[in-house]
N, CA, C and O atoms as CSV, one atom per row, in Angstrom:
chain,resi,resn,atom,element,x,y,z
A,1,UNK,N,N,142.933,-108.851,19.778
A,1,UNK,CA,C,143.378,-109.576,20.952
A,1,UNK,C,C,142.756,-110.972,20.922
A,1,UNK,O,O,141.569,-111.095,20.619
A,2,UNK,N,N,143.585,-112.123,21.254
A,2,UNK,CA,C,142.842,-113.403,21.234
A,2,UNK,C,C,142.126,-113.828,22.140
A,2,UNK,O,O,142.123,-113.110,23.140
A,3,UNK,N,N,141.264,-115.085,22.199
A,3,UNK,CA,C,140.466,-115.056,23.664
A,3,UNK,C,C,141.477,-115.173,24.722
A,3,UNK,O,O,141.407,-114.482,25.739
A,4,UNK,N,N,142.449,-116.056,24.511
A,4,UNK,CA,C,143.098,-115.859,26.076
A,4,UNK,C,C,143.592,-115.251,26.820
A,4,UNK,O,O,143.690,-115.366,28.042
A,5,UNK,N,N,144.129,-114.184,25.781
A,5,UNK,CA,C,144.437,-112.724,26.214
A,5,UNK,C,C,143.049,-111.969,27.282
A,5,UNK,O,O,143.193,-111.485,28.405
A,6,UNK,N,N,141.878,-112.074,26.557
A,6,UNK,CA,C,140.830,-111.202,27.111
A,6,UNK,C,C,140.251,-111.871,28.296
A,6,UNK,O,O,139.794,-111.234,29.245
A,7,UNK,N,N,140.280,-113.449,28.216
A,7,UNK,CA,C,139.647,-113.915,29.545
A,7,UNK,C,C,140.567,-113.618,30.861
A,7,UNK,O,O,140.090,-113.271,31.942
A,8,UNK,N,N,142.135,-113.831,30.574
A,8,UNK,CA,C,142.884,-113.489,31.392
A,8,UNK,C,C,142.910,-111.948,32.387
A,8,UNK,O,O,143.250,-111.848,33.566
A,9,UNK,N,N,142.358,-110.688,31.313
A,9,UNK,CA,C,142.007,-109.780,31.475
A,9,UNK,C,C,141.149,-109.827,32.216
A,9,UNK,O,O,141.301,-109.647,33.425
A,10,UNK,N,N,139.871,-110.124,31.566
A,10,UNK,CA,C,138.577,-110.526,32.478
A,10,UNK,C,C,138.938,-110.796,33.948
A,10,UNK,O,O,138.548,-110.113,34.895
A,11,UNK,N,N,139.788,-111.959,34.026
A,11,UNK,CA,C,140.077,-112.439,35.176
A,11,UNK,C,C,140.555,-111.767,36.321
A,11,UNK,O,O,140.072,-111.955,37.438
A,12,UNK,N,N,141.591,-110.901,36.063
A,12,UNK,CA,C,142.427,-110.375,36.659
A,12,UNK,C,C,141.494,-108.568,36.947
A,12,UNK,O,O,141.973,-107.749,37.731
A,13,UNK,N,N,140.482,-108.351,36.330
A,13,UNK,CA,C,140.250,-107.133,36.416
A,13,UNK,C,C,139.116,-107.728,37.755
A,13,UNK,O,O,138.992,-107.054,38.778
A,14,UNK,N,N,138.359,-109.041,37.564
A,14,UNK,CA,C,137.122,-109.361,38.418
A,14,UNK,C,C,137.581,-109.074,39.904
A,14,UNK,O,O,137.014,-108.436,40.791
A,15,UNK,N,N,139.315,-110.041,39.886
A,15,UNK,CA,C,139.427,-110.218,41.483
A,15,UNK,C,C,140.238,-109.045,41.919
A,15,UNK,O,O,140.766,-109.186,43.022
A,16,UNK,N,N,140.512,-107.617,41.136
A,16,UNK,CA,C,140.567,-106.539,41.767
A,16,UNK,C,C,139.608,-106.102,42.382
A,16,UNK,O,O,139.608,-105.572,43.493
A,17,UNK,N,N,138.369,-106.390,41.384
A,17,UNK,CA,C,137.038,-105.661,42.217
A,17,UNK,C,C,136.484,-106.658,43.479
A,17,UNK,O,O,135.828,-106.255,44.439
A,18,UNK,N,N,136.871,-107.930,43.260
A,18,UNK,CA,C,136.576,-108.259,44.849
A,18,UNK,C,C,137.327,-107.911,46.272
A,18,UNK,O,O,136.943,-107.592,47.397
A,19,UNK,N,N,138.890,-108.191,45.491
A,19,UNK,CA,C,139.605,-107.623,46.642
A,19,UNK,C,C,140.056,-106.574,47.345
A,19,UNK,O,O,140.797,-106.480,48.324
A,20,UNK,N,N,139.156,-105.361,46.296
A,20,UNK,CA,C,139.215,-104.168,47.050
A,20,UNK,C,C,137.668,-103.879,48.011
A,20,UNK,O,O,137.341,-102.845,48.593
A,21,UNK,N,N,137.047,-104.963,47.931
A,21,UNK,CA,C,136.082,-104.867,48.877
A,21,UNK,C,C,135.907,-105.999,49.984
A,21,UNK,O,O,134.839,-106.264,50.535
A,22,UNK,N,N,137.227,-106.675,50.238
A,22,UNK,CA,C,137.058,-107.953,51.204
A,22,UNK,C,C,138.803,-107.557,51.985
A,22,UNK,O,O,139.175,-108.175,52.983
A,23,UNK,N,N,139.518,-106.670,51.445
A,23,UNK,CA,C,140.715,-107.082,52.041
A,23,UNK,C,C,140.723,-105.960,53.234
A,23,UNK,O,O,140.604,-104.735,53.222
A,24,UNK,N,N,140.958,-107.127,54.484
A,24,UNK,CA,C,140.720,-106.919,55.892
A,24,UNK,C,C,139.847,-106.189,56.876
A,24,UNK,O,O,139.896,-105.394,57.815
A,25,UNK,N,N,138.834,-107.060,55.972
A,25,UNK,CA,C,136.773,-107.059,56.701
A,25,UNK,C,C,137.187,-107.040,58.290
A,25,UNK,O,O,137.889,-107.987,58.643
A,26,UNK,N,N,136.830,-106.057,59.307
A,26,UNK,CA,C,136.697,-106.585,60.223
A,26,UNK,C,C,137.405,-107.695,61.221
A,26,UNK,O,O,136.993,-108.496,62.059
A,27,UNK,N,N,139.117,-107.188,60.504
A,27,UNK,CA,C,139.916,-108.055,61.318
A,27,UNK,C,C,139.998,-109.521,61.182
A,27,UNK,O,O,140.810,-110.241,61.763
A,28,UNK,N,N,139.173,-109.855,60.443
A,28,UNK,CA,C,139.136,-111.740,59.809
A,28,UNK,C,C,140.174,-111.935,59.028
A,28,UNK,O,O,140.744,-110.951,58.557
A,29,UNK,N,N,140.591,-113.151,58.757
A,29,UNK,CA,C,141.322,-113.365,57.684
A,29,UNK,C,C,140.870,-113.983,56.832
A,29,UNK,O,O,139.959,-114.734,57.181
A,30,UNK,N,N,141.265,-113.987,55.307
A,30,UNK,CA,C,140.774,-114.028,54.150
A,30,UNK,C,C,141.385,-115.082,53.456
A,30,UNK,O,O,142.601,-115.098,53.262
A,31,UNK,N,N,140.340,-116.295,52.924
A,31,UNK,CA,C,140.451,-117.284,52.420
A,31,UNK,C,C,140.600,-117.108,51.154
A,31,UNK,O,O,139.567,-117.084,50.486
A,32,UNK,N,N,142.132,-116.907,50.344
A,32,UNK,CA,C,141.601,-117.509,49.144
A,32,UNK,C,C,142.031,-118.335,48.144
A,32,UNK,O,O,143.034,-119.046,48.208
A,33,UNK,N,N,141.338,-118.252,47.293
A,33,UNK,CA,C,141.164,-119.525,46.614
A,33,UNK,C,C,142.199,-119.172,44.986
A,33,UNK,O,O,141.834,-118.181,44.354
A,34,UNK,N,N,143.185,-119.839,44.520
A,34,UNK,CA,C,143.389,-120.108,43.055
A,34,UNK,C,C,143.416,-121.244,42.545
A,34,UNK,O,O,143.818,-122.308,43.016
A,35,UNK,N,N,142.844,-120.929,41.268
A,35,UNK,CA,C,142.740,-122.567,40.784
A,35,UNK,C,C,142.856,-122.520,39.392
A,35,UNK,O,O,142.344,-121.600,38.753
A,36,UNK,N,N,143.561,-123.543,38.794
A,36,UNK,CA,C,144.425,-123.702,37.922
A,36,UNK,C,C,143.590,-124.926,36.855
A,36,UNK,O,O,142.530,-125.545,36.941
A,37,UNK,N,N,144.568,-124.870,35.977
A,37,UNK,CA,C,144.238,-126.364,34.779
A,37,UNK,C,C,144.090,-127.550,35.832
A,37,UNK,O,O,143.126,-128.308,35.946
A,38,UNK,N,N,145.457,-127.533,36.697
A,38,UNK,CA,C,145.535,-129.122,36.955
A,38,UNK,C,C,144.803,-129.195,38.710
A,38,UNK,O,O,144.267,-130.092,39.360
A,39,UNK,N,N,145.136,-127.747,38.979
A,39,UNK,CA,C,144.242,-128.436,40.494
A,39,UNK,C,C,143.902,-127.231,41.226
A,39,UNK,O,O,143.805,-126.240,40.502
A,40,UNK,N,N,143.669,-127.020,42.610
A,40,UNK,CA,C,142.808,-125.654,43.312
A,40,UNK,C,C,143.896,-125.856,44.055
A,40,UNK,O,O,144.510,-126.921,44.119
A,41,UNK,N,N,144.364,-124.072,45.077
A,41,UNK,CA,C,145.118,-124.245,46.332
A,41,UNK,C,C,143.701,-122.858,47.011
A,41,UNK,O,O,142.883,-122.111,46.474
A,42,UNK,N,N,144.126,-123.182,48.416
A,42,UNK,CA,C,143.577,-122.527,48.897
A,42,UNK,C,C,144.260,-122.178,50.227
A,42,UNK,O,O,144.578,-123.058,51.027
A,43,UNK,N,N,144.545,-120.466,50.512
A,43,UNK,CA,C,145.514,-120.747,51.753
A,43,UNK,C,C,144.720,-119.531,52.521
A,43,UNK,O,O,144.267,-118.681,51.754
A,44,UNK,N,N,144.500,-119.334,53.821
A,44,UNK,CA,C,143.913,-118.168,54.851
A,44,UNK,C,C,145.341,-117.682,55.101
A,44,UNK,O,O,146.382,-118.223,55.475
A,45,UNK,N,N,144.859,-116.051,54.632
A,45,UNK,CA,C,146.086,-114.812,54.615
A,45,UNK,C,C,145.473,-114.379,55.592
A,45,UNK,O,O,144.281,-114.685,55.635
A,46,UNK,N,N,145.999,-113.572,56.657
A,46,UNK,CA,C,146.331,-111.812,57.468
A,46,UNK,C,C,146.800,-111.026,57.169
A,46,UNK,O,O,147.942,-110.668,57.457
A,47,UNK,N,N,145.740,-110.346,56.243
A,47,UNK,CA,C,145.738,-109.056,55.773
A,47,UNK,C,C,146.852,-108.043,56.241
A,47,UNK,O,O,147.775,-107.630,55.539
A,48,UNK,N,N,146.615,-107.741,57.457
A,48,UNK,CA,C,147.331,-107.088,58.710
A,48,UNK,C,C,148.693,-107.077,58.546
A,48,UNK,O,O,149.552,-106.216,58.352
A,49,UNK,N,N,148.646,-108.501,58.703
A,49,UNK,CA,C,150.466,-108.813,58.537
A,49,UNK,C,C,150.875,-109.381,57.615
A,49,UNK,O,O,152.014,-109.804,57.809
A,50,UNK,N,N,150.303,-109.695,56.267
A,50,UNK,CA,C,150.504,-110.071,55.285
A,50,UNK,C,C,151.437,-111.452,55.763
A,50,UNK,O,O,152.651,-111.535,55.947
A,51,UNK,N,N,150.849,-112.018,55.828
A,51,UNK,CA,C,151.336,-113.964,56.042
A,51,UNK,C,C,150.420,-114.771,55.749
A,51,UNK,O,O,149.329,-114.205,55.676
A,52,UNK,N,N,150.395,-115.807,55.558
A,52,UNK,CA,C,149.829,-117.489,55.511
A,52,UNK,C,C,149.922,-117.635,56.507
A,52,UNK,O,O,150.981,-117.522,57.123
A,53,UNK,N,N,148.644,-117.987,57.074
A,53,UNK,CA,C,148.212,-118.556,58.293
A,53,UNK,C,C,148.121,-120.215,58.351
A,53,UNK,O,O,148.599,-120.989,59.180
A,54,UNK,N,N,147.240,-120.497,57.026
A,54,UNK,CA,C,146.905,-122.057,56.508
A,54,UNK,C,C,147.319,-122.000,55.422
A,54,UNK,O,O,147.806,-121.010,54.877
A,55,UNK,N,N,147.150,-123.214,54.921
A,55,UNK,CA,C,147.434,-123.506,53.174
A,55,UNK,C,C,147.082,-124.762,52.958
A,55,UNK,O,O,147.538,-125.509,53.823
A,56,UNK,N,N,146.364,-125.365,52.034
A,56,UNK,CA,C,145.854,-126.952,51.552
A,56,UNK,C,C,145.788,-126.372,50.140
A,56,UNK,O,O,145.433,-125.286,49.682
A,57,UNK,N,N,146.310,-127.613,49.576
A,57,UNK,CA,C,146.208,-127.692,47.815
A,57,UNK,C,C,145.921,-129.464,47.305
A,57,UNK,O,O,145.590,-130.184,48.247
A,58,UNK,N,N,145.988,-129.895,46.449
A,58,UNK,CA,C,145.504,-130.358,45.599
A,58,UNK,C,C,147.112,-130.917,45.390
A,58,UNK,O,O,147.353,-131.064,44.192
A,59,UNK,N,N,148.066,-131.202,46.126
A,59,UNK,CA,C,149.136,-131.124,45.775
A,59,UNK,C,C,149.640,-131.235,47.037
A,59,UNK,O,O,150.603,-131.998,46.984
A,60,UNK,N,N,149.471,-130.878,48.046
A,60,UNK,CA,C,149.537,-131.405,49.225
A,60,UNK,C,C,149.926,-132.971,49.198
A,60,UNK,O,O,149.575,-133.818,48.375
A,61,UNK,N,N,151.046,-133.165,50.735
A,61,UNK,CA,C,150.827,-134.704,50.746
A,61,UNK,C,C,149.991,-135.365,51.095
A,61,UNK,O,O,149.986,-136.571,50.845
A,62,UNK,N,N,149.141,-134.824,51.703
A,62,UNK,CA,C,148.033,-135.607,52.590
A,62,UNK,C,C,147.008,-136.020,51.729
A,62,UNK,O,O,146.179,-136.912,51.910
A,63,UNK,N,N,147.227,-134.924,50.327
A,63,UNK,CA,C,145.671,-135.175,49.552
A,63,UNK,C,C,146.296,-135.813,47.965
A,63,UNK,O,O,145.518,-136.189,47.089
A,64,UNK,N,N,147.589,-135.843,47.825
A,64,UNK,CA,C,147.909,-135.873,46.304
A,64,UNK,C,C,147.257,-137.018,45.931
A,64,UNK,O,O,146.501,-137.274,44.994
A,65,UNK,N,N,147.891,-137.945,47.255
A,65,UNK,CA,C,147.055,-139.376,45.876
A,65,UNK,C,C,145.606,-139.630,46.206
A,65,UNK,O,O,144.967,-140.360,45.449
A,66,UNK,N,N,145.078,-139.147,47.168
A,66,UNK,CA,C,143.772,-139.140,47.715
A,66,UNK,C,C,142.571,-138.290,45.838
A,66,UNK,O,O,141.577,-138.541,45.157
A,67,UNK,N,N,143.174,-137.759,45.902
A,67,UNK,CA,C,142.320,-136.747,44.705
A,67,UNK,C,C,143.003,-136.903,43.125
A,67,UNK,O,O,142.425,-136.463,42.132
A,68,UNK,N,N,144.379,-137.631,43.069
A,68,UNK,CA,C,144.531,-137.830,42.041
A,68,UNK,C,C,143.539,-138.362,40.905
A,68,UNK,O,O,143.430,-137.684,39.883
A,69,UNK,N,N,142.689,-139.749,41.063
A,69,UNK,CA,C,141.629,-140.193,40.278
A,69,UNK,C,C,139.550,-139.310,40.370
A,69,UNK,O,O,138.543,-139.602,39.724
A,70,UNK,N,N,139.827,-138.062,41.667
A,70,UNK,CA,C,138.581,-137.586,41.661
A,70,UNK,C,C,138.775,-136.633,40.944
A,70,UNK,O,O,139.848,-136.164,40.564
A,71,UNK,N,N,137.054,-136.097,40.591
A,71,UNK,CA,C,136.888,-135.192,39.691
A,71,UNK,C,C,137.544,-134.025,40.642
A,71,UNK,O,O,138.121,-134.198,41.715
A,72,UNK,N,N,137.281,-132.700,39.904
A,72,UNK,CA,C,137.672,-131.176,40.184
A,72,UNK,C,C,137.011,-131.000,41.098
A,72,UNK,O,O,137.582,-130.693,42.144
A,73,UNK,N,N,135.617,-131.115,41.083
A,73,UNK,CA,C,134.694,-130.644,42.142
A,73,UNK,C,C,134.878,-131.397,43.502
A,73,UNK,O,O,134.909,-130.818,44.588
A,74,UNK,N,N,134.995,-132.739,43.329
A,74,UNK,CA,C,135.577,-133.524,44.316
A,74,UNK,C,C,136.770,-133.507,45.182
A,74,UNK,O,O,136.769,-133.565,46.411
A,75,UNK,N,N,137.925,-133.410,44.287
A,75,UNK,CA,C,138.907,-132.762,44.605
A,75,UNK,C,C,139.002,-131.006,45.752
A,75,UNK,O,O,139.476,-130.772,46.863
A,76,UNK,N,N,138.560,-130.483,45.116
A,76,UNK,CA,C,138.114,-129.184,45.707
A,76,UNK,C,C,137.399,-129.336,46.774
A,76,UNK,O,O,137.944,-128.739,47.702
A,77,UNK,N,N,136.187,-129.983,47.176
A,77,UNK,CA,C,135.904,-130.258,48.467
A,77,UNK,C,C,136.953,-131.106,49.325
A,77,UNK,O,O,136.817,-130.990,50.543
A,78,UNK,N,N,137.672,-131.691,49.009
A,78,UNK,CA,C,138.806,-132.240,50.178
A,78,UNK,C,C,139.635,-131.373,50.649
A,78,UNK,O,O,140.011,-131.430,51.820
A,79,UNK,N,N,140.163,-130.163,49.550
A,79,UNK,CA,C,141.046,-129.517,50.311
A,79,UNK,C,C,140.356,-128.169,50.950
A,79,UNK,O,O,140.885,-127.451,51.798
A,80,UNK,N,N,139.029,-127.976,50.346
A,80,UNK,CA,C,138.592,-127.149,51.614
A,80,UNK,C,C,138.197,-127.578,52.703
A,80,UNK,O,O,138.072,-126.808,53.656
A,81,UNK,N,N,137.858,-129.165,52.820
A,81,UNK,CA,C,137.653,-129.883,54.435
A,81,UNK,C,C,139.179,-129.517,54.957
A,81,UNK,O,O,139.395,-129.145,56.110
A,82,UNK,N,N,140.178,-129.667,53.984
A,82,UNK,CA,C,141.892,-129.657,54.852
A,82,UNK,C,C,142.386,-128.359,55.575
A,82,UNK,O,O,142.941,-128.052,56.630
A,83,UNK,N,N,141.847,-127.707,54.351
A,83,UNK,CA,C,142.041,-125.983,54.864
A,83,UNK,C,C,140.886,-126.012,56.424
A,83,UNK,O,O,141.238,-125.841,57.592
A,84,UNK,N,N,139.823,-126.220,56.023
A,84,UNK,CA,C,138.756,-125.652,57.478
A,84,UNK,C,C,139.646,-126.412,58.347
A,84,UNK,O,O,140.563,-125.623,58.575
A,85,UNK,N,N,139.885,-127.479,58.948
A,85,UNK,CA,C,140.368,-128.335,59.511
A,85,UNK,C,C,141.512,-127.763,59.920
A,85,UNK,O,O,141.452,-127.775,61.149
A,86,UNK,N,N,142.944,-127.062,59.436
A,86,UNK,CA,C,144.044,-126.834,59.314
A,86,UNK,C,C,143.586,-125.769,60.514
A,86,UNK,O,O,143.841,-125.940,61.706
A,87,UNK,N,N,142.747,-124.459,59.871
A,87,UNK,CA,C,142.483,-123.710,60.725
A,87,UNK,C,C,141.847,-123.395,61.894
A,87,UNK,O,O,142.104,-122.483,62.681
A,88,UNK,N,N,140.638,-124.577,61.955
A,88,UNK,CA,C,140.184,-124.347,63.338
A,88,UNK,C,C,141.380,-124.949,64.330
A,88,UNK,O,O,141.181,-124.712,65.521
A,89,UNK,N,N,142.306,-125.516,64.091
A,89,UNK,CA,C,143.474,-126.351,64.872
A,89,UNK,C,C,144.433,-125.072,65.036
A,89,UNK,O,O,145.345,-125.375,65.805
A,90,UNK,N,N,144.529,-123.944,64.647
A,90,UNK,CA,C,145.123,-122.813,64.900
A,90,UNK,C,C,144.262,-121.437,65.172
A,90,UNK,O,O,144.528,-120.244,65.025
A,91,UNK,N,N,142.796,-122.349,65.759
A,91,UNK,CA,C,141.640,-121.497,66.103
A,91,UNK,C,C,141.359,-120.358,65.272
A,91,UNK,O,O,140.909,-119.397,65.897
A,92,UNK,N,N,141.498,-120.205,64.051
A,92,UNK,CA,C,140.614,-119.385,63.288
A,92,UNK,C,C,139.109,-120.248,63.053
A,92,UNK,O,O,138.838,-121.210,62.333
A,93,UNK,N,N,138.582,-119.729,63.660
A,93,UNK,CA,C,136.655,-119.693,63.084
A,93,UNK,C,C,136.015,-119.358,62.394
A,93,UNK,O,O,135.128,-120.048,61.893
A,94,UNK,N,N,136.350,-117.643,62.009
A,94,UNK,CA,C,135.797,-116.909,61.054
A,94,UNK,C,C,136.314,-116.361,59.965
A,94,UNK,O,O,137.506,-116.206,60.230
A,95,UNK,N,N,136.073,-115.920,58.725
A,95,UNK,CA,C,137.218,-115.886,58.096
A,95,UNK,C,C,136.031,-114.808,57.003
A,95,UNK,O,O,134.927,-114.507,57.457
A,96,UNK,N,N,136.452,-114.360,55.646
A,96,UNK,CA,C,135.911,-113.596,54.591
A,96,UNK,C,C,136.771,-114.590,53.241
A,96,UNK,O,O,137.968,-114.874,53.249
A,97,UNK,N,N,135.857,-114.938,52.264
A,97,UNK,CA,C,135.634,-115.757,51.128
A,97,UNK,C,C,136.714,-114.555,49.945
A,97,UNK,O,O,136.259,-113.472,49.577
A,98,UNK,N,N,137.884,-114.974,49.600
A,98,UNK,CA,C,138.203,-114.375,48.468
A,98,UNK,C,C,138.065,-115.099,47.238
A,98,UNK,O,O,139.122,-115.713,47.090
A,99,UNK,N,N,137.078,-115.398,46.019
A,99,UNK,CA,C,137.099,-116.066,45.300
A,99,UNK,C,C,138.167,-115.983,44.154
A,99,UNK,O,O,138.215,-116.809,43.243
A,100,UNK,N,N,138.957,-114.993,44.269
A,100,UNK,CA,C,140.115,-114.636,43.332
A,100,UNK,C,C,139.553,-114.218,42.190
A,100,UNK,O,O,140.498,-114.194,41.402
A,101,UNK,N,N,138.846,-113.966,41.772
A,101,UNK,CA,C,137.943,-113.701,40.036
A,101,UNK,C,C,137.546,-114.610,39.642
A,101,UNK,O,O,137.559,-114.526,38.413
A,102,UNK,N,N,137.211,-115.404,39.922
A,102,UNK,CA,C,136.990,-116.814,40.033
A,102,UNK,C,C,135.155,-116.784,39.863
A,102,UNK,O,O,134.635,-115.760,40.305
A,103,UNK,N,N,134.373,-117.653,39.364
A,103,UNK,CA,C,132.726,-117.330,39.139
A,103,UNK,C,C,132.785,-118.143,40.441
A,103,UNK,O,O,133.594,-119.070,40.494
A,104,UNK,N,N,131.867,-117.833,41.673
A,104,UNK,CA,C,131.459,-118.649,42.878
A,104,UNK,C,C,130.399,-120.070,41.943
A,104,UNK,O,O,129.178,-120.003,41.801
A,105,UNK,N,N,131.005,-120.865,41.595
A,105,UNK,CA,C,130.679,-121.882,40.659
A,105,UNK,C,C,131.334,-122.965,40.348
A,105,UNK,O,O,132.394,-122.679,39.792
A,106,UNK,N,N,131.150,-124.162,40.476
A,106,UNK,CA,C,131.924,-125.318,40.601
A,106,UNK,C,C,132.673,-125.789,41.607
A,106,UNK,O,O,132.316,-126.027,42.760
A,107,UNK,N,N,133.844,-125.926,41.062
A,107,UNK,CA,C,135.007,-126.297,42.164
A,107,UNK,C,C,134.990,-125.450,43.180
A,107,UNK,O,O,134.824,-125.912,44.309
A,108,UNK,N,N,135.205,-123.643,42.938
A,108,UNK,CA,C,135.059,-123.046,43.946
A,108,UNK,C,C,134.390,-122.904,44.849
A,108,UNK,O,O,134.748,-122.381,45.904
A,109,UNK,N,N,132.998,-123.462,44.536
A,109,UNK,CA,C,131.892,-123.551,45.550
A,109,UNK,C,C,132.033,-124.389,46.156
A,109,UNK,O,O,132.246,-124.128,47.340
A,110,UNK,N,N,132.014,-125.374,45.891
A,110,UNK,CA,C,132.019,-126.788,46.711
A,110,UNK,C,C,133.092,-126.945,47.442
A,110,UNK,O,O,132.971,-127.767,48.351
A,111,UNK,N,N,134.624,-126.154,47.286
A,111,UNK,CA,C,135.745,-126.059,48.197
A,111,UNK,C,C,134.752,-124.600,49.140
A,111,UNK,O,O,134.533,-125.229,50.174
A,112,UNK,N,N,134.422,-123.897,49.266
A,112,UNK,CA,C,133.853,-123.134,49.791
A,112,UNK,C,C,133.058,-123.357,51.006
A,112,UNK,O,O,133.207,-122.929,52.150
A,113,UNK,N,N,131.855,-124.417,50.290
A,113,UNK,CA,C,131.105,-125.694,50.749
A,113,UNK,C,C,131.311,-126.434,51.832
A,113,UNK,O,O,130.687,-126.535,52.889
A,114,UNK,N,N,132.220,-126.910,51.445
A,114,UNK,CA,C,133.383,-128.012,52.189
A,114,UNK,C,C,134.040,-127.187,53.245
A,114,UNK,O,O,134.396,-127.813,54.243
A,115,UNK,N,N,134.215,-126.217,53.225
A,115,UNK,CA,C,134.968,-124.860,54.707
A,115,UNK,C,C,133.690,-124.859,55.266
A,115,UNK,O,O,133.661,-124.769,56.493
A,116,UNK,N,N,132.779,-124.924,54.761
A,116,UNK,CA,C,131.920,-124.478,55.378
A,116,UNK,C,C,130.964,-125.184,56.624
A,116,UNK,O,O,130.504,-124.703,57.660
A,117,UNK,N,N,130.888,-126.613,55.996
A,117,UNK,CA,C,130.587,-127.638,56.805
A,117,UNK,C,C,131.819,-128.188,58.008
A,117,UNK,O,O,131.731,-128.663,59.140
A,118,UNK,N,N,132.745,-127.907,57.273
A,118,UNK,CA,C,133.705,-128.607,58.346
A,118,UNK,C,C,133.678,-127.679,59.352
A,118,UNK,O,O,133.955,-128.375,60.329
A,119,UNK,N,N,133.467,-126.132,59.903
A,119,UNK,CA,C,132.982,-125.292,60.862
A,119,UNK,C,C,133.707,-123.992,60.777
A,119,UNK,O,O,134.110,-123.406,61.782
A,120,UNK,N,N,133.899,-123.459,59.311
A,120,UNK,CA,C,134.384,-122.295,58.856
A,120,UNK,C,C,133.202,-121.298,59.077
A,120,UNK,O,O,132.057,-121.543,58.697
A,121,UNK,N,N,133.489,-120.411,59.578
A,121,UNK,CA,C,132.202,-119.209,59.405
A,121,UNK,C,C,132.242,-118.540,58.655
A,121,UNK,O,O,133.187,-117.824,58.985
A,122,UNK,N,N,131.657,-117.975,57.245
A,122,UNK,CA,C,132.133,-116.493,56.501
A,122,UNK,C,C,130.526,-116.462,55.437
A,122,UNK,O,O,130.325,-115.538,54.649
């Protein structure tokens, strides 16, 4: 098997094991995060009712040309200020972190980060 085969594996086996231990904590809804070659999205689901509540990406209009020339990590903190922001304006406060299989490391952190300061609770 080649590496990309196995990291993909890797990948996909990690964020089973997270999301069978975060999906619908206590009635919160669940932030999460995918992130790609070219950029991060991040949208707050209800478990419950299976919908999008929020959504900010990297691709967004508000942020495309804003983050076009910043780094990843940079980038990634804007659209988790957009996401926290999006949602306290539809009064979610609290929420549970899905990192998708994702290492809590880099971009993901600092979009994490960035929810976090702007007045995300999780």
């Amino acid at each position: 098997m080649d590496k990309a085969k196995e990291k993909k594996r890797a990948l996909l086996r990690r964020h089973r094991r997270v999301r069978k231990n975060i999906f619908g904590v206590d009635k919160r809804p669940r932030l999460s995060v995918f992130r790609s070659n070219r950029g991060i999205y991040a949208q707050i689901i209800d478990d419950n009712k299976s919908m999008t509540l929020v959504s900010a990406s990297t691709i967004d209009k508000e942020l495309r040309d804003k983050v076009k020339s910043l780094p990843k990590k940079e980038s990634a903190a804007k659209v988790g200020q957009l996401v926290a922001d999006r949602a306290i304006k539809q009064n979610i406060k609290e929420i549970v972190f899905d990192r998708g299989g994702n290492l809590y490391h880099g971009s993901v952190k600092e979009l994490a980060e960035a929810a976090r300061k702007a007045g995300l609770k999780f």
